[in-house]
N, C-alpha and C positions, 0 to 999 in steps of 0.2 A: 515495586516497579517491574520487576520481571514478569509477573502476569499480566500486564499493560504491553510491556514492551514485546512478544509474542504477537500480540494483535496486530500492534507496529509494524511489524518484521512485515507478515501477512501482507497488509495493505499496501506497503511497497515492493514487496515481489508480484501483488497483481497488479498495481499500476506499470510494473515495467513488463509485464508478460501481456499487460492489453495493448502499451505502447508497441510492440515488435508485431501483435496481430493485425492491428489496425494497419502496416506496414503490407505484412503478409498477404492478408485474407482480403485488403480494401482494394489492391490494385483492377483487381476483377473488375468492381464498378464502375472505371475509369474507361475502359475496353471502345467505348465509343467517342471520350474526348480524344483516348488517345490516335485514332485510326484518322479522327477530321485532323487532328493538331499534326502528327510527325506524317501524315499521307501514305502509312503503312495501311496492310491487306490483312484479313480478320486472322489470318495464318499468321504473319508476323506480329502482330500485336496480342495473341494469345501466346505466345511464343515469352515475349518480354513479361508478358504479366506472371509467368511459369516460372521467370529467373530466378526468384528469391527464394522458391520452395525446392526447386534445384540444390542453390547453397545452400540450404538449411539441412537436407539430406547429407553433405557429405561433411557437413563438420558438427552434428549431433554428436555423437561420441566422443569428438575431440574436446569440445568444452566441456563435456560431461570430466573427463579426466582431467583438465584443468580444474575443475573446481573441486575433487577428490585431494588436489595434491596442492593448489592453492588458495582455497577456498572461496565462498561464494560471494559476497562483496566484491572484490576484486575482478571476477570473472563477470557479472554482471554490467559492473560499472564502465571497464573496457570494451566492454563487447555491442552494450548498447551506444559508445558512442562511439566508434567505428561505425556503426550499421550507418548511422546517422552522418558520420562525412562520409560516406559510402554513396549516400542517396545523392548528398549534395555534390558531390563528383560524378554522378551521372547526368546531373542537371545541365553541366559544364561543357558538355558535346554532345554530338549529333547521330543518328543513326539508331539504327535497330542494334545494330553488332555491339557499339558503346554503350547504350542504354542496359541493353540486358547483359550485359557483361558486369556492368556493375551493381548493377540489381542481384545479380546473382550473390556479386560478393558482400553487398547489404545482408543478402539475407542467413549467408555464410554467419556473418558477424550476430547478427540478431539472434542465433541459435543459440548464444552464452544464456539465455534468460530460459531457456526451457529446461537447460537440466537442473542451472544454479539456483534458478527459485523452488523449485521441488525439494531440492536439497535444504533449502530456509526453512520450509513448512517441517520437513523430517526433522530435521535439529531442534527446531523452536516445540516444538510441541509436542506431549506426551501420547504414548501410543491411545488412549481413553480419547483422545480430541485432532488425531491425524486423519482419520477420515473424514469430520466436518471440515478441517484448515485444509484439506486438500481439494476437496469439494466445492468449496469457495476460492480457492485457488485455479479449477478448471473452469469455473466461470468467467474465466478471462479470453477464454477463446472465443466464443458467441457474443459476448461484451464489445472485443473489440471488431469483430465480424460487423455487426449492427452498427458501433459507431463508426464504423469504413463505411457502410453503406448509406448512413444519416449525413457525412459531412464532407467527403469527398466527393461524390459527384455537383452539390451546389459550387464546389471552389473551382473545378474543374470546368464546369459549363461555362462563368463567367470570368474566371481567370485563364484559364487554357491547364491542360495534363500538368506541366510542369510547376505550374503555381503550387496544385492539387498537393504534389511531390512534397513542397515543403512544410505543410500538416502533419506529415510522420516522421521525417527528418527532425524537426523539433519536438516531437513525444519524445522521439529516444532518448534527442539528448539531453533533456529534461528528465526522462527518466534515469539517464547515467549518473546525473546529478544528485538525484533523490538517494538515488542507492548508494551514491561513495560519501554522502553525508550523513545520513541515517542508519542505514540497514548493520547488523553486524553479524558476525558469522558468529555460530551456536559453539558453542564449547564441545570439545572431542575426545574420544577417550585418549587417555594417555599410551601412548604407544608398548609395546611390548619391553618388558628389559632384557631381552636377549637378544631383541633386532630384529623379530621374525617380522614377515608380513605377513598380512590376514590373508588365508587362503580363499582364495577363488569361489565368489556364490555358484557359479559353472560347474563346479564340479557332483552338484546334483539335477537332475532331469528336472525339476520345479520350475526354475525359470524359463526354461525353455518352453514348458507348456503354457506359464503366462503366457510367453510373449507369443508363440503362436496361435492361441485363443484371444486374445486383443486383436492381432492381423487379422483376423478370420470376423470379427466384431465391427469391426472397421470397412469391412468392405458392406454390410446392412449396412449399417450406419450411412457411409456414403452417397450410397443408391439409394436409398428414399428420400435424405437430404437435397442431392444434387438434381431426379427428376423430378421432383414434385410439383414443382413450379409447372413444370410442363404436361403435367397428369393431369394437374385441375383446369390446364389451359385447353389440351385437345382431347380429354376425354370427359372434361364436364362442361366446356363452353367458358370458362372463367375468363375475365380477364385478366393480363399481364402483371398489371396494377396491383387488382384487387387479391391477387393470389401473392404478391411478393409481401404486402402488408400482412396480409394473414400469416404467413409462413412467416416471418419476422418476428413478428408475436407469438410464435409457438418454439422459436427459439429461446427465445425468454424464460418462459415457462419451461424446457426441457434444460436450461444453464442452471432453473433453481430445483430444477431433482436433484442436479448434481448433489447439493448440502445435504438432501434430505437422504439420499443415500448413503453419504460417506456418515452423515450421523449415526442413522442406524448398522453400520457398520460399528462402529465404537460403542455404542450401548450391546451388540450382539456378541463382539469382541474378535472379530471376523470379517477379515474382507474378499478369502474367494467362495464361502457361503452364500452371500449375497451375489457376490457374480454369476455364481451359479443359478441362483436364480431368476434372475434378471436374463442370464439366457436362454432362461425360460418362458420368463416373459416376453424377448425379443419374438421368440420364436410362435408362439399363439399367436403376440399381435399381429403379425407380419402376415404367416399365416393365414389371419382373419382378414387382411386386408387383400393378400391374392384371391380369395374364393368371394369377396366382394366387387372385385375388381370386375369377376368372371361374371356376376350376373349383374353388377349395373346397379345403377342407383345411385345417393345421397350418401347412404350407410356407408359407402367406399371410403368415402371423404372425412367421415366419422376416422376411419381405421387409420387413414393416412397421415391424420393429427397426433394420433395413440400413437403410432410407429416412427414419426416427427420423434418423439418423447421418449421413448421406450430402447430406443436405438443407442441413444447418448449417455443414456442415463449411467452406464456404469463406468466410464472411464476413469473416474476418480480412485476406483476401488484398486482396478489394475496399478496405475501409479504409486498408489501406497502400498500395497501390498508388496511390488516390486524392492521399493526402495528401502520398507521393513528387511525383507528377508536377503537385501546386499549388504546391511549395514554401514555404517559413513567409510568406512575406506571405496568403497565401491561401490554407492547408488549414483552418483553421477554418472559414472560408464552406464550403469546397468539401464539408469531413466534415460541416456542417450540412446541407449539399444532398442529400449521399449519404443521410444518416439519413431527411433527410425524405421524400425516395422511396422507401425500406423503409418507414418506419411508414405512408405511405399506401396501399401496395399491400396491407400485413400486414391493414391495418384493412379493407381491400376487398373481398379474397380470401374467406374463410370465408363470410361473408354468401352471395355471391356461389355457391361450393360446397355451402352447405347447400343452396338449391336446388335445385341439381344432383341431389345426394345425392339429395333427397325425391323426385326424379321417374325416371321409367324409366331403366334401367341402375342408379341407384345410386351404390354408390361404385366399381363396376368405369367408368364414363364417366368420373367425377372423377378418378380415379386414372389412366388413360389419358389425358386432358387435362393434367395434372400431369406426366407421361413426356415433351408434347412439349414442353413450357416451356422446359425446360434447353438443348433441340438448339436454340431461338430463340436465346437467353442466349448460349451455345456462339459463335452464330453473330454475335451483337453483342458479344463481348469484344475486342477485340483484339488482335491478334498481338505479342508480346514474344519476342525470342532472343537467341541470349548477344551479338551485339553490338547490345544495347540501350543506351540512357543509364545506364539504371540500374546494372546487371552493371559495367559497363566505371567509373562515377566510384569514384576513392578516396574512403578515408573515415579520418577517427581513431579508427576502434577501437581499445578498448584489448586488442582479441585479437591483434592484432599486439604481442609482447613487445619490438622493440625499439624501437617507432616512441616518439617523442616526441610531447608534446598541448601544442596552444598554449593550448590551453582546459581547464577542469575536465569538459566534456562536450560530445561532437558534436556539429555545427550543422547546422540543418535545414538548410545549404545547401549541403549532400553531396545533397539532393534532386535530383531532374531539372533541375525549372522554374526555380529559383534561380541556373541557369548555361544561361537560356534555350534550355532543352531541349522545351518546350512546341510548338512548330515542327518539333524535330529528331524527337520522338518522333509526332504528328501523320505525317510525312512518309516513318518506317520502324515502325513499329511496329503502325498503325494501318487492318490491313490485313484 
């Protein structure tokens, strides 16, 4: 049953993390029910659709450490169904000031699922199969992205914005549901007998250079994400339409590198080797696609699918690696902190590019600026080889057939840090 029940685990931390995206990431395509229905100005109604990435910002962390100290079920289960009377207490009154006010605190609430389900995949599953379960676990982002954009704006059009509203209002709290009846939290180590607490993954430079090679990932990522629509529109003639179908389906396809990445991280036994490479490959294709950009053609459009793909592709790797080398007293704060560094730079970046974009060069400078992010990245990940902590600790998979399990499920403290490897990795790795 425990090697069944893992996959279990899984399915419902991605059903409740596409539930909260779908929330997130789908208000966007609403942006024109909402503006005819509430009689707001494209300024206030980007405005309200910003609310919930706002609260998600400022309370990453904090359910990160709620689910550190009271574990993941519990933080999950709460959290998504707050989001969810959240929404529907917006529903409840009128105005811009009220709508994103609580939107904002929807999305406050919705944030229990990003760190507490990261935390399910670490617990549930042996280091040999964390980068696939993670990898399929950040498939939920583009998952619920697509289905916000497949089913909200038909409810919307013919029910009006607020109908639209209660679509994700009930994912939550159906997902709340899911998770306080099924999911269970992974077994832990047993606490120290003298009372200590586990010191601080902080106190080596390692994580710090994750997380600001992620931020710096994040902002590629972004920008070829966010203008592409608009690339194919005014600089190949596309239209609107036919460019959002295409790009939709290249998301797809860029949510299942995810698996194939975080697998071959687990057979390589490695996950900021592969980062490392991948910001390499960020960087060629991006690269390829400014100097294609510069002279025009089809080919461009080649590059801008490859870089669709190329861009995303590692994120899974960061997250585990992360949450490896905190170990379970500390990877909820630490996947709070990683998050909160992507969605600040994510929120940064575009702004930032549209500029760009508007003034001389274009998107041949953006896109050339975008090429050199990765080689930074590249150069702040740090060094992992096969005699790293990670590679080298056993584990109780149950893909070894004849190992016995003292537990119904892995324990995050097959992680690094858990066996005071924070120091050891710090000292070889971190190079």
């Amino acid at each position: 049953m425990g090697g069944n029940r893992r996959w279990l685990m899984l399915a419902i931390g991605m059903c409740a993390q596409l539930a909260s995206c779908v929330f997130l990431y789908g208000l966007a395509y609403l942006v024109p029910v909402l503006r005819a229905d509430e009689g707001m100005s494209l300024a206030q109604a980007g405005t309200v659709v910003a609310c919930p990435t706002f609260g998600l910002l400022l309370t990453l962390v904090l359910w990160g450490a709620a689910a550190d100290r009271w574990g993941e079920r519990r933080v999950m289960a709460v959290g998504l169904a707050l989001a969810g009377g959240a929404i529907v207490v917006a529903l409840a009154g009128d105005g811009a000031v009220w709508l994103g006010s609580w939107l904002a605190v929807a999305g406050a609430c919705s944030a229990a699922v990003n760190a507490a389900s990261g935390r399910v995949v670490i617990g549930w599953f042996a280091p040999e199969q964390r980068g696939l379960a993670m990898g399929m676990r950040q498939m939920a982002q583009p998952l619920g992205m697509v289905a916000g954009a497949l089913v909200l704006p038909p409810i919307g059009t013919h029910a009006g914005f607020r109908a639209a509203l209660i679509f994700p209002a009930a994912l939550c709290v159906v997902g709340a549901v899911l998770v306080a009846l099924i999911v269970r939290d992974p077994a832990r180590p047993a606490p120290p007998a003298d009372g200590t607490k586990p010191a601080s993954p902080y106190d080596s430079p390692i994580l710090y250079r994750i997380h600001a090679a992620s931020a710096l990932l994040v902002v590629s990522q972004f920008v070829v994400v966010s203008f592409a629509a608009d690339y194919l529109v005014s600089e190949h003639g596309w239209t609107a339409t036919t460019a959002g179908r295409l790009l939709a389906s290249v998301q797809l396809v860029a949510a299942g590198t995810r698996i194939v990445v975080g697998r071959w991280s687990d057979v390589v036994g490695s996950r900021l080797g592969p980062m490392r490479v991948l910001c390499a490959v960020s960087a060629v294709v991006v690269g390829g696609l400014a100097l294609t950009a510069a002279i025009g053609g089809p080919v461009a459009i080649g590059f801008l699918l490859l870089a669709s793909v190329a861009t995303v592709s590692w994120n899974g790797l960061a997250f585990t690696a992360v949450a490896e080398i905190a170990g379970s007293a500390w990877a909820g704060r630490v996947m709070g902190i990683q998050n909160t560094g992507q969605n600040l730079t994510a929120a940064a970046g575009p702004p930032l590019f549209g500029v760009i974009i508007g003034g001389p060069g274009g998107y041949v400078v953006a896109y050339s600026i975008c090429a050199v992010i990765p080689v930074l990245a590249g150069v702040l990940t740090p060094r992992q080889d096969s005699l790293s902590a990670y590679a080298t600790t056993p584990s109780n998979s149950t893909s070894t057939p004849n190992r016995k399990r003292s537990s119904p499920s892995p324990e995050v403290s097959s992680a690094p840090s858990d066996m005071s490897v924070g120091n050891r990795a710090a000292g070889s790795d971190a190079k």
